[in-house]
N, C-alpha and C positions, 0 to 999 in steps of 0.2 A: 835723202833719197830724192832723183827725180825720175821724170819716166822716161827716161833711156835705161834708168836701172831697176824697175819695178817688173816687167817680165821674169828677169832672171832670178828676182826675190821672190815672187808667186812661183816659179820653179822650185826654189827649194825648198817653201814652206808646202811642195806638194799641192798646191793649185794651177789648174789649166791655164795658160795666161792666154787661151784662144775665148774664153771668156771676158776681154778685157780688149776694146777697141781705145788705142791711144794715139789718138789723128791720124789714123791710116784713113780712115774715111770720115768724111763729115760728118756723119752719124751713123751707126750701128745698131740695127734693131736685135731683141733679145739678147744684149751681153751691158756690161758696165760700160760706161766712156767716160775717157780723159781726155778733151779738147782745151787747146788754147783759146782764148775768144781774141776779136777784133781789139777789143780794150785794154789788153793785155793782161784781164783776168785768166784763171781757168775752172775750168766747170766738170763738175763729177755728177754721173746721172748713170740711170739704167733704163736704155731702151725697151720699149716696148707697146707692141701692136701702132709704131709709127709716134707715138707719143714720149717724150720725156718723163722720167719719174723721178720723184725724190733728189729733184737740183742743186746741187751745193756749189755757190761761190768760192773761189779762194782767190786771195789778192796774189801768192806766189807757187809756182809749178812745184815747186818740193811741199806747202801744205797742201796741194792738192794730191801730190803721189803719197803723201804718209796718210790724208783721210780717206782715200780709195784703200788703200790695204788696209786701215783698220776697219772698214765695212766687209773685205774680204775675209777679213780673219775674225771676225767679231764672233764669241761663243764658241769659238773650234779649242780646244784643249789638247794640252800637250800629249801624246800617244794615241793620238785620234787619229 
């Protein structure tokens, strides 16, 4: 998965993907972001009060689009 397709998977698993800033903007306060970086890493965080939280590097956009959904889906159970 990468994140031209990760919307339409938070779609079906029933998650808002308007919680989910994926380089529409430089940064997004109060929601998750998926940024490319200059480096050609990318970086999964959740905005908030201006501040980045809980940073996670990835060296390629698809492990960063599969460990953004498993923080989105982490604990949710099936029929929930």
């Amino acid at each position: 998965m990468n994140a031209v397709m990760l919307p339409a998977k938070l779609k079906e698993l029933g998650l808002d993907p308007g919680f989910v800033n994926i380089g529409e903007r430089a940064y997004c306060d109060e929601c998750f972001n998926l940024l490319s970086r200059e480096d050609g890493k990318w970086e999964v965080f959740y905005g908030e009060h201006g501040q980045k939280t809980n940073v996670r590097i990835f060296e390629t956009e698809e492990k960063a689009a599969e460990a953004l959904l498993e923080i989105l889906t982490r604990g949710r159970k099936k029929g929930r």
